[in-house]
N, CA, C and O of each residue as an XYZ file, in Angstrom:
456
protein
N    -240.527   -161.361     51.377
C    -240.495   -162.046     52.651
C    -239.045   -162.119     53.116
O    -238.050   -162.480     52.488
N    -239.171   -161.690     54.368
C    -237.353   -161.645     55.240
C    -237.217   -163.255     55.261
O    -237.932   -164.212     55.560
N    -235.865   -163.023     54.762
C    -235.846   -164.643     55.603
C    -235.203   -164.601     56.897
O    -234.685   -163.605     57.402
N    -235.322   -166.495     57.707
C    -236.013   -166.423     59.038
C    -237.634   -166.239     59.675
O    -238.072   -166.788     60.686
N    -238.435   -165.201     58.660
C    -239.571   -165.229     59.026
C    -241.137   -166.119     58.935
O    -241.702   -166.285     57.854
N    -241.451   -166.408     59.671
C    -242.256   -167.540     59.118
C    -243.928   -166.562     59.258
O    -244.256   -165.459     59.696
N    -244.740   -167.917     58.503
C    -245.775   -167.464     58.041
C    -247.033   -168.267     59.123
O    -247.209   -169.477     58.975
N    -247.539   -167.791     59.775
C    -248.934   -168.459     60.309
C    -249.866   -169.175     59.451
O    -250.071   -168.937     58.260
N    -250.516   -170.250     60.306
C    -251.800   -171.096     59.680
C    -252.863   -170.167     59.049
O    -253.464   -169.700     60.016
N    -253.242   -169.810     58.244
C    -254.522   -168.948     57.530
C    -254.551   -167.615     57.843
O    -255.446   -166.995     58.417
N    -253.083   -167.069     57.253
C    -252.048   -165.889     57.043
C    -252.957   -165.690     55.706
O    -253.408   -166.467     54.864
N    -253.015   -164.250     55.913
C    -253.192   -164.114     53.992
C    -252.174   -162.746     53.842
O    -252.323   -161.769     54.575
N    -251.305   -162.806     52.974
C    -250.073   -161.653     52.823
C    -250.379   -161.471     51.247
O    -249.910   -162.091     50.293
N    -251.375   -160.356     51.286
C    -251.141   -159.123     50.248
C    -250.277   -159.663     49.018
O    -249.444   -160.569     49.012
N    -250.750   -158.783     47.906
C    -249.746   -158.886     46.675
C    -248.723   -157.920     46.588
O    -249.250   -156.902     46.140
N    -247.454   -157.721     46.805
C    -246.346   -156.832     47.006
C    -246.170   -156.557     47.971
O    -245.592   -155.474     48.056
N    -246.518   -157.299     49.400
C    -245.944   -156.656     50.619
C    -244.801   -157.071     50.482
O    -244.211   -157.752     49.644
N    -244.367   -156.204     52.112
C    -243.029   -156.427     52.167
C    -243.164   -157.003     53.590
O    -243.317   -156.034     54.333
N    -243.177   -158.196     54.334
C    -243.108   -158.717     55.473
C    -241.424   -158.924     55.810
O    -240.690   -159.653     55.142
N    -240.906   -157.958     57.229
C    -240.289   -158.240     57.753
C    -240.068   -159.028     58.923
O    -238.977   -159.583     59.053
N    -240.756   -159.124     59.597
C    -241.589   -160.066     60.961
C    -242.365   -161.296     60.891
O    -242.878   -161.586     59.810
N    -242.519   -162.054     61.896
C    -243.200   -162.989     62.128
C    -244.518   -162.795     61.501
O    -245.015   -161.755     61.934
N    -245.384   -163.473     60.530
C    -246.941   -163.143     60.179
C    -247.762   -163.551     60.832
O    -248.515   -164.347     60.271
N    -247.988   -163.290     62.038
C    -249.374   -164.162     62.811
C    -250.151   -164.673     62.103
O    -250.340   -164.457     60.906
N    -250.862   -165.667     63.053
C    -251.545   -166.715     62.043
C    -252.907   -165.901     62.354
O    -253.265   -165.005     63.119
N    -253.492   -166.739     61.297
C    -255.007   -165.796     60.969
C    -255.438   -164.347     60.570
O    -256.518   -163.796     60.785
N    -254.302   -163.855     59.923
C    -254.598   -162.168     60.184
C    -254.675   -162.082     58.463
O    -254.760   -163.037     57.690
N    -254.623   -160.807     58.169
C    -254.244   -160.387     56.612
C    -253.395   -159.071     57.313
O    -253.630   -158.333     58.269
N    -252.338   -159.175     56.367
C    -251.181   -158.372     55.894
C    -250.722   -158.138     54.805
O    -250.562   -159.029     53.971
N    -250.369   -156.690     54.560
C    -250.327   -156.148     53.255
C    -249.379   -154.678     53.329
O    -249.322   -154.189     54.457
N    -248.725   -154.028     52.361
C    -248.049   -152.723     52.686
C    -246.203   -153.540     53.430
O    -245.598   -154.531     53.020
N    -246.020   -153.043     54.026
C    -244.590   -153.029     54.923
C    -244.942   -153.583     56.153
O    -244.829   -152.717     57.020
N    -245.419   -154.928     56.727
C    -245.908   -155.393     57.830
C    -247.201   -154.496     58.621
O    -247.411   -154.174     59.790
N    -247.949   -154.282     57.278
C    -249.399   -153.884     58.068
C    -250.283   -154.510     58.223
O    -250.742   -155.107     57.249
N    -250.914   -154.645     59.545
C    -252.282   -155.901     60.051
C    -253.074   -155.133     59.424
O    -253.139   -153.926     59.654
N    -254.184   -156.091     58.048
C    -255.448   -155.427     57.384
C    -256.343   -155.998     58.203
O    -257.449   -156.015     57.662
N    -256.344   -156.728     59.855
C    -257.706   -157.570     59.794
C    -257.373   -159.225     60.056
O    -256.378   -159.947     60.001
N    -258.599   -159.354     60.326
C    -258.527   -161.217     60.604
C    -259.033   -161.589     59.259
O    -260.011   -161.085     58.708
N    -258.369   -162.399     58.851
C    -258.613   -163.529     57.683
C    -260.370   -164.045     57.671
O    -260.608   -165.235     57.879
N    -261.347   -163.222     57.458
C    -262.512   -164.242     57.840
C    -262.508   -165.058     57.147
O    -262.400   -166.231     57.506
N    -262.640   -164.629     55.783
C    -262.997   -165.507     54.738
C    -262.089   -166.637     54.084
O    -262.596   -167.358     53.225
N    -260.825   -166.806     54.446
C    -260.232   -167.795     54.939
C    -260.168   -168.796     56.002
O    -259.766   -169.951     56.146
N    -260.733   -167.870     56.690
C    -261.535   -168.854     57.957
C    -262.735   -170.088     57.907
O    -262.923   -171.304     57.894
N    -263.100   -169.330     57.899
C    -265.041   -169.926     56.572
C    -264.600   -170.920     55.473
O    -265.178   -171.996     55.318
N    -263.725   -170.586     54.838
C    -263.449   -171.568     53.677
C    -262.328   -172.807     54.257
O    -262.038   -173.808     53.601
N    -261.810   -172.495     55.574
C    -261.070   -173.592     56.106
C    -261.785   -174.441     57.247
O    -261.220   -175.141     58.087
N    -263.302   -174.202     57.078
C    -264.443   -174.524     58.175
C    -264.019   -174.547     59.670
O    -263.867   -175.484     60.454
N    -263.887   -173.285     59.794
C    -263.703   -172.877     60.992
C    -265.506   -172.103     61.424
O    -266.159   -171.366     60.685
N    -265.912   -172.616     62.870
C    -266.959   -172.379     62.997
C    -267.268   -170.819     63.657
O    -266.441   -170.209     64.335
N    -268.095   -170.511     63.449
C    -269.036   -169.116     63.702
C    -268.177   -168.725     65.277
O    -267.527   -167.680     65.248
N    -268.169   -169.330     66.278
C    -267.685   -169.109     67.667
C    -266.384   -169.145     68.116
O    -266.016   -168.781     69.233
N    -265.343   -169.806     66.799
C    -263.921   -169.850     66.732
C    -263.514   -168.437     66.243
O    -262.718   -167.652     66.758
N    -264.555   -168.259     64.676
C    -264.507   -166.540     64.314
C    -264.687   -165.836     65.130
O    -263.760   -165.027     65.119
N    -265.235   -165.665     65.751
C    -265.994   -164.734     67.139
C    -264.625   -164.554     68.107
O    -264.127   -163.449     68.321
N    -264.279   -165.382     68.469
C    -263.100   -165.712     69.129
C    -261.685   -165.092     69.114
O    -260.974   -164.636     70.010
N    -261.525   -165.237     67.755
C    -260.615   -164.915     67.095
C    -260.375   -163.016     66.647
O    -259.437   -162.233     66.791
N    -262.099   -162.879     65.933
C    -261.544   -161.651     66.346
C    -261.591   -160.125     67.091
O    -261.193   -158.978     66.886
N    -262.630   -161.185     68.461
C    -262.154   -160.700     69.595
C    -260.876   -160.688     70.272
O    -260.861   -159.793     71.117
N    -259.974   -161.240     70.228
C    -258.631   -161.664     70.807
C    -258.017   -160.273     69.322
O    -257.220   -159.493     69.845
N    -258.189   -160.026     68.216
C    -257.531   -159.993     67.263
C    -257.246   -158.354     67.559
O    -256.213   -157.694     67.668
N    -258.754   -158.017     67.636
C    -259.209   -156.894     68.322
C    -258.311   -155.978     69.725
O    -257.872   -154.829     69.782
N    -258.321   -157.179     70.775
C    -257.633   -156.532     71.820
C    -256.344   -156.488     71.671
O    -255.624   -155.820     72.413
N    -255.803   -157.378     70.443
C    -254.116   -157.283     70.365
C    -253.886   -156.267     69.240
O    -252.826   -155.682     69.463
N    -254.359   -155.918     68.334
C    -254.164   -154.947     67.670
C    -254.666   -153.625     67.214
O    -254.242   -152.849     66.358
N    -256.062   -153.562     68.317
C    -256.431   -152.600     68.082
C    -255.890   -151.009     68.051
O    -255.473   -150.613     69.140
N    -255.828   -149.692     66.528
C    -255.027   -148.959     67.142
C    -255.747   -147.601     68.010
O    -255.471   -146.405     67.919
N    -256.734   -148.275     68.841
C    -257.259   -147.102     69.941
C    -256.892   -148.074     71.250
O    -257.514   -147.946     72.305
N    -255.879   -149.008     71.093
C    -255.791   -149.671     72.294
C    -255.249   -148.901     73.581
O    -254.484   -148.005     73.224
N    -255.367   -148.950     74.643
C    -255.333   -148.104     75.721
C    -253.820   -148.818     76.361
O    -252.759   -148.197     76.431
N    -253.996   -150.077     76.738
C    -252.737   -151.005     77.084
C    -251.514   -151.166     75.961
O    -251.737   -151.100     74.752
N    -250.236   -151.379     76.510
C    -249.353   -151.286     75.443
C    -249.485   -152.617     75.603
O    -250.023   -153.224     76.529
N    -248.643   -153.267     74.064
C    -249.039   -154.545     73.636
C    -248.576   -155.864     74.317
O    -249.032   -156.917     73.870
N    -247.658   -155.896     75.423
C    -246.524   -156.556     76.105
C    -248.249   -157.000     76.754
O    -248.786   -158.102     76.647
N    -248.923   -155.541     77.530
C    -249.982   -156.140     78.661
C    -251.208   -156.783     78.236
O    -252.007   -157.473     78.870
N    -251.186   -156.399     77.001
C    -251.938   -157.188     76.241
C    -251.786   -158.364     76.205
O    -252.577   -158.988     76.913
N    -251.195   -158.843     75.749
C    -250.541   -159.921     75.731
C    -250.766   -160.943     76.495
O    -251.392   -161.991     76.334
N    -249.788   -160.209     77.899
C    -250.070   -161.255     78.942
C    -251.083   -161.418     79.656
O    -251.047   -162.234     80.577
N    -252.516   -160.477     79.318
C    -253.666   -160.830     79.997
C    -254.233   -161.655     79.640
O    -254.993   -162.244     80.409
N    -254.099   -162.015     78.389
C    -254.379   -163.570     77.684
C    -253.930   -165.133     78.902
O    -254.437   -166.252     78.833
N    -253.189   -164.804     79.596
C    -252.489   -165.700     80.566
C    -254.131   -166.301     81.509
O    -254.829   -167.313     81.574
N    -254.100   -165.426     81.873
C    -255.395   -165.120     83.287
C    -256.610   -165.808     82.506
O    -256.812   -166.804     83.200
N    -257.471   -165.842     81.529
C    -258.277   -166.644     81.143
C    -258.508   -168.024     81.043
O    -257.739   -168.866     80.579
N    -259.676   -168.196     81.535
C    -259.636   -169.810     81.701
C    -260.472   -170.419     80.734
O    -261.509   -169.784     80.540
N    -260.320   -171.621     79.959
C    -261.488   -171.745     78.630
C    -261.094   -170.925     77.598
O    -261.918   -170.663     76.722
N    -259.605   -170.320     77.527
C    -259.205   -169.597     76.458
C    -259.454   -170.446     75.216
O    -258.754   -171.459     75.203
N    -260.394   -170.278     74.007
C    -260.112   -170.732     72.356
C    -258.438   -171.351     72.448
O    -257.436   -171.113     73.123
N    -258.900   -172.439     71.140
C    -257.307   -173.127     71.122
C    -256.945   -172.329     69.507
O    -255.776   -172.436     69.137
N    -257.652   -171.767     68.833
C    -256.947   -171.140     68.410
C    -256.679   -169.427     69.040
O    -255.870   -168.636     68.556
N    -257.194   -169.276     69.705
C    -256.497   -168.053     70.466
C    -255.526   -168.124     70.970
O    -254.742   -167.177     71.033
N    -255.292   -169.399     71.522
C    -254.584   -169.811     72.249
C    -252.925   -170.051     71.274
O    -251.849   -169.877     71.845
N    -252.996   -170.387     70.047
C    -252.312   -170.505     69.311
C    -251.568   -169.012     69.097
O    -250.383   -168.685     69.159
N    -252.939   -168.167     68.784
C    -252.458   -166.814     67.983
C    -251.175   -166.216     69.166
O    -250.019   -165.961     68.829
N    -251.610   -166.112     70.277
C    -251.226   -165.668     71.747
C    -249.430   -166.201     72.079
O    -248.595   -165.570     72.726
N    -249.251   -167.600     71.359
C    -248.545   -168.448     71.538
C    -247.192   -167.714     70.437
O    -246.099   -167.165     70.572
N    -248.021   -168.093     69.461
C    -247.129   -167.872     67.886
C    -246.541   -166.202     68.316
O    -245.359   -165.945     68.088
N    -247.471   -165.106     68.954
C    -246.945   -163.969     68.937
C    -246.207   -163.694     70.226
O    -245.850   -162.562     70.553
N    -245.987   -164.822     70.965
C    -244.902   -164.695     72.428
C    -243.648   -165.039     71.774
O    -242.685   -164.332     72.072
N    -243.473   -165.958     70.965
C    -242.312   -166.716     70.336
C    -241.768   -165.704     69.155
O    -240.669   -165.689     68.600
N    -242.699   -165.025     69.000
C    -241.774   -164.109     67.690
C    -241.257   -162.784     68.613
O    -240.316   -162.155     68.128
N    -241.795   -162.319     69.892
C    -240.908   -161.587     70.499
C    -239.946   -162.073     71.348
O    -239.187   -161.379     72.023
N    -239.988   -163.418     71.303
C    -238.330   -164.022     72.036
C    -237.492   -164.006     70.824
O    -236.458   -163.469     71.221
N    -237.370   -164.229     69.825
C    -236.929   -163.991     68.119
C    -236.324   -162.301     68.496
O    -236.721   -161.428     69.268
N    -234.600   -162.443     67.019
C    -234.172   -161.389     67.268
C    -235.447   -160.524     65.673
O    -235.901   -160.973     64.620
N    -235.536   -159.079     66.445
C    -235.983   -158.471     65.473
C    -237.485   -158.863     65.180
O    -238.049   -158.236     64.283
N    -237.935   -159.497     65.617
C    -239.618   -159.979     65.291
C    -239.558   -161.218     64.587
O    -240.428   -161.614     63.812
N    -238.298   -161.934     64.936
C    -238.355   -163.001     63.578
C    -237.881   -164.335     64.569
O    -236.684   -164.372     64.852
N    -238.776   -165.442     65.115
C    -238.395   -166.154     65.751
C    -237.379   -167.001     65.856
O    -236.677   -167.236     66.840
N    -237.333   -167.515     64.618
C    -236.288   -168.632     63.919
C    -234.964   -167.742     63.522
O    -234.002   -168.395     63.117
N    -234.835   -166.462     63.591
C    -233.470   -166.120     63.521
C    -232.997   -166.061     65.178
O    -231.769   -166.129     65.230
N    -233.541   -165.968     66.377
C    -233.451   -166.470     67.542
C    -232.713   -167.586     67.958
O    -231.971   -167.868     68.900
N    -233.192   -168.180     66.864
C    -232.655   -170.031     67.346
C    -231.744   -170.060     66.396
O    -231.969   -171.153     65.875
N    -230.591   -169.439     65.646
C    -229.898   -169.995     64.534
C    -228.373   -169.587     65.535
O    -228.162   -168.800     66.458
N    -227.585   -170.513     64.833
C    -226.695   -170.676     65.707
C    -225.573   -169.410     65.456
O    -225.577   -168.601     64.528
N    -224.723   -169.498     66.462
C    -223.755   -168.410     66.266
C    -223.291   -168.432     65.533
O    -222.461   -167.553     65.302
């Protein structure tokens, strides 16, 4: 783990990765900052309900899918335009705006002082 980088709420990071970046919350990562997927079964075991999963990885889907058609910036911000957006979507959406204001993918090295 880089330091500076922080780890998301019901992150699951692989045995021997190497995370250089921000870990979005809810995902699994593994390899050199590779997305394996949404965390279900961390989900489920943190009683998160059937329609939050659903939610989640639909949103998970349009942000990382790699047959995505949109580059990821527009992705992103189409999340804006929804109304009744999930609050944890709303989170995921959040956590991954703040790690690209961060130098390098890493939010909290952003904010460290000169």
């Amino acid at each position: 783990m880089h330091h500076f980088a922080r780890i998301g709420k019901y992150c699951f990071i692989g045995g021997y990765a190497r995370i250089h970046h921000d870990a979005p919350p809810f995902c699994k990562l593994d390899g050199a900052d590779e997305m394996r997927g949404l965390n279900v079964k961390g989900l489920r075991g943190g009683g998160f309900g059937d329609e939050d999963i659903a939610a989640l990885e639909e949103a998970y889907g349009r942000l990382f899918a790699k047959e995505r058609e949109m580059p990821f910036a527009t992705v992103l911000e189409s999340f804006d335009v929804q109304n009744g957006l999930n609050p944890h979507v709303k989170h995921m959406v959040e956590f991954l705006r703040q790690r690209d204001l961060g130098r390098h993918g890493r939010f909290q090295q952003g904010m460290r002082a000169r």
